[in-house]
Backbone as CSV, one residue per row, in Angstrom:
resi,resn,N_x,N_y,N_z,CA_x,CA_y,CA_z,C_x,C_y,C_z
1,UNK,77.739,48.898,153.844,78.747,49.741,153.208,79.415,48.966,152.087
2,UNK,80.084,49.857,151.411,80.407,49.263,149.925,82.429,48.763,150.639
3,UNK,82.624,48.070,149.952,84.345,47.548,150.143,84.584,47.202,148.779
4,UNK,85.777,48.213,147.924,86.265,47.434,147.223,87.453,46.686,146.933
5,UNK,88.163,46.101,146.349,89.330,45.510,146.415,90.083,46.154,144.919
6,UNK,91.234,46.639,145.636,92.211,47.326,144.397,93.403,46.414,144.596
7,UNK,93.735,46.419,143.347,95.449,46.334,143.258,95.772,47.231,142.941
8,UNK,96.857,47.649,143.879,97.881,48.896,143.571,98.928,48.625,143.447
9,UNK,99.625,49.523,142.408,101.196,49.628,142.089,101.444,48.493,140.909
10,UNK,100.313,48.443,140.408,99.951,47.376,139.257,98.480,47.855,137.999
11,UNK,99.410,47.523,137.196,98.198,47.574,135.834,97.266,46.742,135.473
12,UNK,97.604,45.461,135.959,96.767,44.205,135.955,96.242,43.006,137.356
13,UNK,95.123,42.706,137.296,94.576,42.452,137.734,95.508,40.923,138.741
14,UNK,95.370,40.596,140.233,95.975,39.485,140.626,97.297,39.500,140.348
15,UNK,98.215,41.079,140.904,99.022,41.375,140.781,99.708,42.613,141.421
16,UNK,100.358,42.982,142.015,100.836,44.007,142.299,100.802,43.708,143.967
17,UNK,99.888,45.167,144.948,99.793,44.535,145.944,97.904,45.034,146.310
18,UNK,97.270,43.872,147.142,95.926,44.236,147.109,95.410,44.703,148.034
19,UNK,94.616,45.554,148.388,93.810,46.308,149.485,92.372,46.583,149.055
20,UNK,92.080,46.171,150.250,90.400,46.438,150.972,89.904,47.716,150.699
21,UNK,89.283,48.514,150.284,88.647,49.791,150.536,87.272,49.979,150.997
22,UNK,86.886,50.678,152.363,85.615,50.345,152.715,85.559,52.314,152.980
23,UNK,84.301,52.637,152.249,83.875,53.906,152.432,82.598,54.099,152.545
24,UNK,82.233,54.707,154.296,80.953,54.718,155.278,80.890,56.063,155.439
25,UNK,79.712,56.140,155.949,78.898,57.424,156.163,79.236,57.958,157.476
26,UNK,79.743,56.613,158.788,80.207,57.246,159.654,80.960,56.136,160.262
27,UNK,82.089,56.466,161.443,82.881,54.935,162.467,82.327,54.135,162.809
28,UNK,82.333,53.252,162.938,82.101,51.861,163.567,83.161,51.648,164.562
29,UNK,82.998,50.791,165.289,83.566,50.715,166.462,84.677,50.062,166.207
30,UNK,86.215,50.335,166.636,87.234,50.151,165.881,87.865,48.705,166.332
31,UNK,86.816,47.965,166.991,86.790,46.792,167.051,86.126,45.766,166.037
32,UNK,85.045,46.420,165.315,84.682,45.795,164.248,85.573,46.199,163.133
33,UNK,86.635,47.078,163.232,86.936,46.980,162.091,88.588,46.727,162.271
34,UNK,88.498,46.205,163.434,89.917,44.967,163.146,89.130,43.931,162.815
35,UNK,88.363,43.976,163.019,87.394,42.115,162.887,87.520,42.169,161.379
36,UNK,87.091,42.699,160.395,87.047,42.830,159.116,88.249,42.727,158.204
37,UNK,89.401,43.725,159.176,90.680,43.390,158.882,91.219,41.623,158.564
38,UNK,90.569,41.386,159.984,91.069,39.885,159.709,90.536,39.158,159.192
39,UNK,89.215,39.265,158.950,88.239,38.746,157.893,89.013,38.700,156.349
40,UNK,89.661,39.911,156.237,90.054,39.999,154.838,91.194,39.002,154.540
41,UNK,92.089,39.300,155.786,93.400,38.686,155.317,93.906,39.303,154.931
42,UNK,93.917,40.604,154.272,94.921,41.171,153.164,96.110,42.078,154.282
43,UNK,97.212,42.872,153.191,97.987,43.053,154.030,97.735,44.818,154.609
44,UNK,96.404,44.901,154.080,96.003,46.490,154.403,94.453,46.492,154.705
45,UNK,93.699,46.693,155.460,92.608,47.136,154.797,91.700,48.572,155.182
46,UNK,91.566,49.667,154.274,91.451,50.741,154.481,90.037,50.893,155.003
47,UNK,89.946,52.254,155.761,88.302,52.492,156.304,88.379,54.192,155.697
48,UNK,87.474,54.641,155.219,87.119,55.962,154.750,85.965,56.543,154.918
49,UNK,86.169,57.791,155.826,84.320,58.417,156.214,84.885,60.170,155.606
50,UNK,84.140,60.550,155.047,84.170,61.997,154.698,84.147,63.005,155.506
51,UNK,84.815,63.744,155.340,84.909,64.891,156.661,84.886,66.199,155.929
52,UNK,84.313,67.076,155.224,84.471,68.669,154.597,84.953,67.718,153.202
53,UNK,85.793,68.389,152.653,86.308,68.575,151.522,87.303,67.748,151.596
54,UNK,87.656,66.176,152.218,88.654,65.978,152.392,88.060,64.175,153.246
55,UNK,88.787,63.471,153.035,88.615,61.889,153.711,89.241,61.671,155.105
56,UNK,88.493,61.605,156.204,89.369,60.777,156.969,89.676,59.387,157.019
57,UNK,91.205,58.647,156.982,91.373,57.321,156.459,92.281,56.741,157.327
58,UNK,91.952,55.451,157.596,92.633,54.537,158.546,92.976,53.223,158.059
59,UNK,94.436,52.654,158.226,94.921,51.300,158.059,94.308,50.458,159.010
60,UNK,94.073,49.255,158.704,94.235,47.943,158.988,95.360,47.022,158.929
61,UNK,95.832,46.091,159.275,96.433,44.973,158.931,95.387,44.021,159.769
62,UNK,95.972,42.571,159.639,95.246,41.446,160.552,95.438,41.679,161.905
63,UNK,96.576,42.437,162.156,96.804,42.617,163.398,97.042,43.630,164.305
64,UNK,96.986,44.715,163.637,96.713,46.487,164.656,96.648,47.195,163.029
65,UNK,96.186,48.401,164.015,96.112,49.853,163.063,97.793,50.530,162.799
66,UNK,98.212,50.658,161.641,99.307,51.270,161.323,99.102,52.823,161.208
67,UNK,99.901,53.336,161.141,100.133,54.486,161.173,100.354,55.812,159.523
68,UNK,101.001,54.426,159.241,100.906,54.782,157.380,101.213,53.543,156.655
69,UNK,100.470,53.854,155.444,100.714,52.778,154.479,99.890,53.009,153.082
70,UNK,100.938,52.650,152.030,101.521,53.406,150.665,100.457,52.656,149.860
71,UNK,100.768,51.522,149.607,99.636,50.776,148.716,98.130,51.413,149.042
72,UNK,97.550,51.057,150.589,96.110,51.173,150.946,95.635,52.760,150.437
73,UNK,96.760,53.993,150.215,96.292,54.561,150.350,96.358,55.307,148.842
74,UNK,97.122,54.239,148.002,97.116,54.378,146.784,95.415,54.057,146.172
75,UNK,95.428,52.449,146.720,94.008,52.168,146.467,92.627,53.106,146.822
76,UNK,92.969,53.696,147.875,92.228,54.344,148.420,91.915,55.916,147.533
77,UNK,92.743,56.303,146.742,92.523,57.686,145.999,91.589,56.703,144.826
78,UNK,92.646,55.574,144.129,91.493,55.259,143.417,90.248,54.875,142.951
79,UNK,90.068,54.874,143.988,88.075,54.761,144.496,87.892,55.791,144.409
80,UNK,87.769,56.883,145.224,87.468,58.230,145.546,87.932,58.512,144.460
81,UNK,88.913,58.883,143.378,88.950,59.494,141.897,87.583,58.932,141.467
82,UNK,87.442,57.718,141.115,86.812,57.072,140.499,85.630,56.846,140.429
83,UNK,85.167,56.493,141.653,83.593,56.521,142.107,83.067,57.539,142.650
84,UNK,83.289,58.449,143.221,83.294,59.109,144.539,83.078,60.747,143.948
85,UNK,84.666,61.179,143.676,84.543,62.531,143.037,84.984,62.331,141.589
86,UNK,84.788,61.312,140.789,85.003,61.923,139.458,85.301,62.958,138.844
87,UNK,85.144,64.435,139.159,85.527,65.274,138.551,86.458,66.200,138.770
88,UNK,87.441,65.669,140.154,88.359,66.072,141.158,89.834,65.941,140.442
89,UNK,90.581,66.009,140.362,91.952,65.491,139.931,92.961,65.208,141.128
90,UNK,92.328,65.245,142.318,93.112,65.054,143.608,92.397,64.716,145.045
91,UNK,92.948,64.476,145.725,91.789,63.866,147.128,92.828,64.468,148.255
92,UNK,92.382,64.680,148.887,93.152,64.857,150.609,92.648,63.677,151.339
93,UNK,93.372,63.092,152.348,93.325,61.966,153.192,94.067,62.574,154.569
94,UNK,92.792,62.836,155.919,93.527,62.844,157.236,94.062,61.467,157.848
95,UNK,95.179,61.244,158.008,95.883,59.753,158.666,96.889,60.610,159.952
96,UNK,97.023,59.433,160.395,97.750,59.233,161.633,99.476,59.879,161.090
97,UNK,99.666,60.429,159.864,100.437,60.292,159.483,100.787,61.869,159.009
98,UNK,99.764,62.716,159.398,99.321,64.281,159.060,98.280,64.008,157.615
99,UNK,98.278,65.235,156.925,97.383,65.574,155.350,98.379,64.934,154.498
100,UNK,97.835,63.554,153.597,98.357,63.127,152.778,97.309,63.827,151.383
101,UNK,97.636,64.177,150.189,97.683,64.552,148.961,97.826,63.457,147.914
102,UNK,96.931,63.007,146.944,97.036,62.141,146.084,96.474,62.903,144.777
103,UNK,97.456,62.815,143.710,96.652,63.154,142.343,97.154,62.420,140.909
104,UNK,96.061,62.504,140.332,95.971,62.078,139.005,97.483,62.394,138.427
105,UNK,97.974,61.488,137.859,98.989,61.627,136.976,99.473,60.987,136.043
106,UNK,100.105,61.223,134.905,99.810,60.654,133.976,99.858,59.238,133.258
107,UNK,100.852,58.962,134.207,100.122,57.285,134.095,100.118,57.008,135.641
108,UNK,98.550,56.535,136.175,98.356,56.466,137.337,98.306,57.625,138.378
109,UNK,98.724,57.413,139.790,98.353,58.355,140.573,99.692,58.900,141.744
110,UNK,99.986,59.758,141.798,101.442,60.736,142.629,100.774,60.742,144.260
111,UNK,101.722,60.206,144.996,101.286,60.028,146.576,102.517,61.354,147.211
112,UNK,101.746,61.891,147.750,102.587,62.713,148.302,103.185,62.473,149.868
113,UNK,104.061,61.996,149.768,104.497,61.528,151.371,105.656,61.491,152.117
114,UNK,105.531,61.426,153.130,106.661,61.960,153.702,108.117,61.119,153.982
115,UNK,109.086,61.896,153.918,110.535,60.901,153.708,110.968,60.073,154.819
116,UNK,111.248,59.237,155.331,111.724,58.353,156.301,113.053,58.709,156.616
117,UNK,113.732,58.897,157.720,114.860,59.268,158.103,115.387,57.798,158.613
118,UNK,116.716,57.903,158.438,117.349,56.276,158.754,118.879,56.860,158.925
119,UNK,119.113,55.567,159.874,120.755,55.887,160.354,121.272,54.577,160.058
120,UNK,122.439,54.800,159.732,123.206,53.158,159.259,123.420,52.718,160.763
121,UNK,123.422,51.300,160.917,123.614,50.640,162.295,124.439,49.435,162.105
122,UNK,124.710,48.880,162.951,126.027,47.739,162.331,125.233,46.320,161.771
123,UNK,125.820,45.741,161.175,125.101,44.347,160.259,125.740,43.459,161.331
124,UNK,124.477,42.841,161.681,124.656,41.880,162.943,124.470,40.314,162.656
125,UNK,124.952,39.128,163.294,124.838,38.184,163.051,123.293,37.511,162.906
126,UNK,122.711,38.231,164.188,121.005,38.304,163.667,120.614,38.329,162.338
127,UNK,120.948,39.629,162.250,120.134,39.487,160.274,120.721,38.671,159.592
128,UNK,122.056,37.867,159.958,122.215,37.080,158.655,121.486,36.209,158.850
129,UNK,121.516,35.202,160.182,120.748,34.479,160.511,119.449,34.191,160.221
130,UNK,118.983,35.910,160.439,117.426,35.742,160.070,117.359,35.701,158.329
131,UNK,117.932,36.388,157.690,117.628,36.433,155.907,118.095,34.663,155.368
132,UNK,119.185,34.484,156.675,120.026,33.146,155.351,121.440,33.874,154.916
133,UNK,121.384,35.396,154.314,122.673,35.479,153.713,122.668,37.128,154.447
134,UNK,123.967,36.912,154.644,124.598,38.560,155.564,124.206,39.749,154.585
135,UNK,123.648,40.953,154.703,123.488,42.280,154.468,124.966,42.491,154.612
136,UNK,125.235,43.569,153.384,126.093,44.573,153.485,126.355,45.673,154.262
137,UNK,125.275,46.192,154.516,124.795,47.521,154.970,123.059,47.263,155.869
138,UNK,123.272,48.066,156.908,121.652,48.163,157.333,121.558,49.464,157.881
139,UNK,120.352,49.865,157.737,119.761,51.080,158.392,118.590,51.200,158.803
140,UNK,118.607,51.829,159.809,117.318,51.983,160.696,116.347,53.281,161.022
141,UNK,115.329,53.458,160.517,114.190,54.341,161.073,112.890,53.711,161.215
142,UNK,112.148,54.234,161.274,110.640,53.270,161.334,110.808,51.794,161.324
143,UNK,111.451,51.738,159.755,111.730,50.123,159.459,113.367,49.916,159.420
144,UNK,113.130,48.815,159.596,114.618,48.111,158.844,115.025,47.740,157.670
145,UNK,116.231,48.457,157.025,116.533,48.141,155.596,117.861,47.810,155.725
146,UNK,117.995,46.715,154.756,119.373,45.570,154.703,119.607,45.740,153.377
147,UNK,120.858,46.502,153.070,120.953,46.258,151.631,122.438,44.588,151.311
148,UNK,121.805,44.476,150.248,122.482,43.371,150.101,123.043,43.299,148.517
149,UNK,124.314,42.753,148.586,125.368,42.457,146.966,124.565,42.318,146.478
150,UNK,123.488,41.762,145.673,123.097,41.962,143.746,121.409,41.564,144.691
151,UNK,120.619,41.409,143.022,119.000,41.590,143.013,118.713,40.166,143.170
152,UNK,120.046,38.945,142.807,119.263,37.608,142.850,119.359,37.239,144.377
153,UNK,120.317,37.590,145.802,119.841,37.744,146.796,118.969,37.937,147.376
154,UNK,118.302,39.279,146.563,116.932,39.646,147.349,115.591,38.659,146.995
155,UNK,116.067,38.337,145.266,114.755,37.643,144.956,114.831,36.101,145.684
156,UNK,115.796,35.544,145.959,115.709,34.141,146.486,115.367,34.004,148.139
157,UNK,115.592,35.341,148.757,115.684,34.789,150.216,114.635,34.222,151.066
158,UNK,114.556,33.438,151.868,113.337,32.736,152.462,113.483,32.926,153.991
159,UNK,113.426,34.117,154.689,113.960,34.461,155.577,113.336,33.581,156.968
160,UNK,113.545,33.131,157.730,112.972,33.110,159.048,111.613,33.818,159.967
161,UNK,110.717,33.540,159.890,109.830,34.593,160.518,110.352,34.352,161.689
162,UNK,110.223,34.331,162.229,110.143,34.252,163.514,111.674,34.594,164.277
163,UNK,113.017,34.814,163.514,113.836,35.514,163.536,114.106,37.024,163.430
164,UNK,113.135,36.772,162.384,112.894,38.477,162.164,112.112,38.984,162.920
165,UNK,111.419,38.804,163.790,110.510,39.580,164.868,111.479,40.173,166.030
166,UNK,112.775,39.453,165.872,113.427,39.815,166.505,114.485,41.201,166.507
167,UNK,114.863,41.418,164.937,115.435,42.463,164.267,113.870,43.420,164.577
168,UNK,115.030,44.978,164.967,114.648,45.844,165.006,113.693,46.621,164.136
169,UNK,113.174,47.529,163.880,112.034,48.337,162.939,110.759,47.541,162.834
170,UNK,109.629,48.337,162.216,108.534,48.017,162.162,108.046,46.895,161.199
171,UNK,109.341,47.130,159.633,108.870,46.077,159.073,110.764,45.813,158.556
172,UNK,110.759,44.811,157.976,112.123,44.420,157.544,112.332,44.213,155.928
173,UNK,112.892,45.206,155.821,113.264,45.156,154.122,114.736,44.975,153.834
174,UNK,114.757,44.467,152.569,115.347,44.055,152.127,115.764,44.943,150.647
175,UNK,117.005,45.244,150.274,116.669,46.020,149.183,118.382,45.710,148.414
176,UNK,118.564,45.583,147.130,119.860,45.888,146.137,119.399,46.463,145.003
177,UNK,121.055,46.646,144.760,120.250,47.408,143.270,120.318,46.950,142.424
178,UNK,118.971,47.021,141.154,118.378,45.997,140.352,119.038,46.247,138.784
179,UNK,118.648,45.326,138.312,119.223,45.091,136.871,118.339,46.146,135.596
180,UNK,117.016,45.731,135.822,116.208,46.614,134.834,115.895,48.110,135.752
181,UNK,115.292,47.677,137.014,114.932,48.893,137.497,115.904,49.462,138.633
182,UNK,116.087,50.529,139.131,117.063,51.014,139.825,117.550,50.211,140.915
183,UNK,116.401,49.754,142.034,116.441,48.843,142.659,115.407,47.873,142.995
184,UNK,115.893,46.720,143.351,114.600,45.636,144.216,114.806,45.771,145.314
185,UNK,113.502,45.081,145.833,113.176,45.017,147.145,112.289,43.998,147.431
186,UNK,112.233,43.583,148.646,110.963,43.286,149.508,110.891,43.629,151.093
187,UNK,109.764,43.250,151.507,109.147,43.580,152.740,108.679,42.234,153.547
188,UNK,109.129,42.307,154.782,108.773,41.423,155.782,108.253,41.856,156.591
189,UNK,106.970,41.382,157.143,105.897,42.299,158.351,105.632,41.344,159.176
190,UNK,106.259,40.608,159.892,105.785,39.553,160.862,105.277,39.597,162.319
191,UNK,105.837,41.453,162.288,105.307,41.993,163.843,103.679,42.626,163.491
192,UNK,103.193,42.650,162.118,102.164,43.000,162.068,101.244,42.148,161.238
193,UNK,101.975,40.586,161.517,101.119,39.759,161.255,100.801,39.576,159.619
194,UNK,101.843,39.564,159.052,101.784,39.654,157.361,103.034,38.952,157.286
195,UNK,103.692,37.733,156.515,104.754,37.285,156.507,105.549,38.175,155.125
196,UNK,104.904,38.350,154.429,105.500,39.363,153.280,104.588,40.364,152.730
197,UNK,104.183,41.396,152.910,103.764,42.631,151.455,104.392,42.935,150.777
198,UNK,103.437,42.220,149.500,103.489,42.071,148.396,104.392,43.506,147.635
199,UNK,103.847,45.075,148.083,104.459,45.913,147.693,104.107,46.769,148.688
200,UNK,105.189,47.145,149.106,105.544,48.213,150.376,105.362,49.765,149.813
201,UNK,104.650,50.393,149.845,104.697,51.636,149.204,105.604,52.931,150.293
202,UNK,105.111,52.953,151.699,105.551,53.321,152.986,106.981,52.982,153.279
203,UNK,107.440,51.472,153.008,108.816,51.176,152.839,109.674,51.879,151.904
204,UNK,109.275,52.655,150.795,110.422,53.338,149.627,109.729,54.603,149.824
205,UNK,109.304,54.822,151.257,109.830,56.212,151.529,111.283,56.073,152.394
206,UNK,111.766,55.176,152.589,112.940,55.089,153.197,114.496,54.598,152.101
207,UNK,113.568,53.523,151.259,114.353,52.506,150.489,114.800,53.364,149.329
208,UNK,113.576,54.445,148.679,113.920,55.316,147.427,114.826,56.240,147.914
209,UNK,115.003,57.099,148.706,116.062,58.152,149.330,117.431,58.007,148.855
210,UNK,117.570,56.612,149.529,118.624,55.795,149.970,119.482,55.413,148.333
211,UNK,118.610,54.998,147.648,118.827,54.776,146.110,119.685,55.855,145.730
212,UNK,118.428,56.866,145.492,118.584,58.063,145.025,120.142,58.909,145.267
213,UNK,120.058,59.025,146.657,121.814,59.276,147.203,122.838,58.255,146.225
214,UNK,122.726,57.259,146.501,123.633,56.619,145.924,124.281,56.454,144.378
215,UNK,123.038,56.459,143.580,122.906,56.198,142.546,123.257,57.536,142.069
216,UNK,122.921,58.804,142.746,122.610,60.084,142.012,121.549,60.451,141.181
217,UNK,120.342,60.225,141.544,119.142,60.045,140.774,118.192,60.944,141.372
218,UNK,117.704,61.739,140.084,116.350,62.381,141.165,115.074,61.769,141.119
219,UNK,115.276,60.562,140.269,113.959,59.745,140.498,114.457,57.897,139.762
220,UNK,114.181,57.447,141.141,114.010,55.931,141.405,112.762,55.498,140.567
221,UNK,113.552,54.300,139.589,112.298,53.019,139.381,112.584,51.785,140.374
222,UNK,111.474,51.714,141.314,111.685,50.283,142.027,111.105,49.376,141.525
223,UNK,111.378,48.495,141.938,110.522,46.766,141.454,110.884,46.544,142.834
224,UNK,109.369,45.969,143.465,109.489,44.949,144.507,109.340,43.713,144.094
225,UNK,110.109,42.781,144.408,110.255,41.487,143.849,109.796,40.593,144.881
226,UNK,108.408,40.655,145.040,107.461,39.439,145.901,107.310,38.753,144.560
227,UNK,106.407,37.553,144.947,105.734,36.479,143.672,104.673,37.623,143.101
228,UNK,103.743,38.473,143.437,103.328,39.258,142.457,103.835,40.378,142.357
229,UNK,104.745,40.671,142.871,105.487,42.061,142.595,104.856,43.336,142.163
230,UNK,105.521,44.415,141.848,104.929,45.533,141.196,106.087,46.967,141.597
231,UNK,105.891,47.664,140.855,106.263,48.870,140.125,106.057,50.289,141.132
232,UNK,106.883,51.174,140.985,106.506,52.402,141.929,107.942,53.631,141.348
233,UNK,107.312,54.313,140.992,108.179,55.338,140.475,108.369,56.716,141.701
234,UNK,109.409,57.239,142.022,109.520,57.683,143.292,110.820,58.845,143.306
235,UNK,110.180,59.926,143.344,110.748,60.843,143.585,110.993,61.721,145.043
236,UNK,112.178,61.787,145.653,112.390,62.280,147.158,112.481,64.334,146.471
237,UNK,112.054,64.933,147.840,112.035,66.030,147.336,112.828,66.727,148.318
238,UNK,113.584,68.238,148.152,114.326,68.445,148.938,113.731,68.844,150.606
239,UNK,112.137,69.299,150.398,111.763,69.429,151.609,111.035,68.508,153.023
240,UNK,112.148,67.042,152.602,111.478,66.096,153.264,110.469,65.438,152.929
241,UNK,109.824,65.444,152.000,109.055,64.611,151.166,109.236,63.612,150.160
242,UNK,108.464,62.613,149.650,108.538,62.129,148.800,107.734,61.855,147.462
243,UNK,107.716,62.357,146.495,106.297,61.514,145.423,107.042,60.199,145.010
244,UNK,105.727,59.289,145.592,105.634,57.439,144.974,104.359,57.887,144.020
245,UNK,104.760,57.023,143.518,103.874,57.165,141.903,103.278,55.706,141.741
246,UNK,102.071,55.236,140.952,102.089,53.878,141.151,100.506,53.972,139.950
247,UNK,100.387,52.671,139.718,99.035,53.016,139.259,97.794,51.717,139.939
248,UNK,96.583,51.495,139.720,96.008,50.680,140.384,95.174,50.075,139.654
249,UNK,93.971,48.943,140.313,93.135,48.313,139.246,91.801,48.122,139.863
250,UNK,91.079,47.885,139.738,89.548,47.256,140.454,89.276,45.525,140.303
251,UNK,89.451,45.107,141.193,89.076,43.486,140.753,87.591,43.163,141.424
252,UNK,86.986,43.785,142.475,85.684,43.763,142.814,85.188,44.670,143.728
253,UNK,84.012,44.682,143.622,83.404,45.505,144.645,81.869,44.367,145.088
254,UNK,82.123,44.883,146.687,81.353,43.846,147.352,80.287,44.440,148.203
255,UNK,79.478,44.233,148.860,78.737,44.625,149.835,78.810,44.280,151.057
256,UNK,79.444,44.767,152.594,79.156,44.304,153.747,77.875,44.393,154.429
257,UNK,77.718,43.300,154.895,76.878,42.956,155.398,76.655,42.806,157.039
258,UNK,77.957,42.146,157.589,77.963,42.758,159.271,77.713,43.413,160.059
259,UNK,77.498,43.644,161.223,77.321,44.520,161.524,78.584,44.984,162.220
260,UNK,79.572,46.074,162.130,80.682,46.130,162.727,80.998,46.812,164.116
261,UNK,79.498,46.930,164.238,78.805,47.253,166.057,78.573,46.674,166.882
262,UNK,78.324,45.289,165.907,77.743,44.195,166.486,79.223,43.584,167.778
């Protein structure tokens, strides 16, 4: 089977955040394809088999199957635009997550996805502990988000892993609001075996909302501020949804060779 490697939420190459794309004719045993996961290393790596008119698609990390995730599945339309159906302007994807919707847009590609609900919870000595410097504010749904006084907080912090496994949610973000773009951010995944992704796409379905309220905006520019960072334009909609916007790149395409039966 073919695997390629995208960067998404980036225009250039060895930048943004990167994912695996592997698209087969049929499953493999979902033990070979954690094996591959960890083979890759990366902080996603997607599996895609065709079903009707429409992809069924599954996350990876190094360390379990997620449930959703923004980058992989950014990368993942842009194969399938690209190689696949060329003459489509949109893809459907079945996930663990219901019918996700991806289409062409005009610069790059509109993820249609769903909004994250979060409740403010009290800022505990934990998270300061774990970041280094106390959150202002935190809130909780899926993940954990800590907002914190200005953008050079977020970009300096060197948080604790192994503290943070301890704070609540699935992954731990970090978010203020930014100087050029509405807000920064990053992402900590240490319960799923990733010490940082690079760009959380799944995370600013929670992090863009949150902006948006505040700021009064009907559409967020984020910057995630990892060492390669990247871009995501993000609109919340009133019926519980969200469009993340992002664009992607091709840096290779490879051939597997394993057997993932084996």
């Amino acid at each position: 089977m073919k695997q390629y490697l995208v960067d998404a939420f980036t225009d250039r190459p060895f930048s943004g955040n990167p994912a695996a794309v592997c698209v087969m004719d049929s499953w493999p045993q979902e033990e070979g394809m954690m094996r591959l996961a960890m083979e890759n290393n990366l902080s996603e790596t997607a599996f895609l088999v065709r079903e009707g008119d429409a992809w069924h698609l599954r996350w990876f990390t190094p360390g379990t199957e997620v449930n959703l995730c923004g980058h992989a599945t950014l990368a993942s339309a842009f194969v399938i635009l690209n190689y696949y159906t060329k003459d489509s302007d949109r893809v459907q994807f079945m996930t663990r997550s219901g019918l996700l919707t991806v289409r062409r847009a005009e610069n790059g590609y509109e993820m249609d996805f769903p909004s994250g609900e979060m409740t403010e919870i009290p800022v505990t000595d934990d998270m300061e502990r774990a970041f280094g410097v106390r959150p202002v504010k935190a809130m909780l749904g899926m993940d954990l988000v800590c907002v914190f006084e200005n953008e050079g907080q977020v970009r300096c912090l060197q948080p604790d892993q192994a503290l943070l496994t301890a704070l609540p949610g699935r992954i731990q973000n970090v978010t203020a609001r930014g100087k050029e773009a509405d807000c920064v951010s990053r992402s900590f995944c240490p319960k799923l075996a990733i010490p940082e992704d690079p760009v959380c796409g799944s995370a600013h379905c929670q992090i863009a909302p949150y902006w948006a309220q505040v700021l009064g905006k009907k559409e967020i520019r984020a910057c995630q501020a990892s060492r390669r960072g990247g871009a995501l334009r993000c609109v919340p909609k009133s019926d519980g949804r969200i469009a993340i916007c992002g664009e992607a790149v091709l840096v290779a395409v490879s051939e597997i060779m394993a057997d993932l039966n084996g």
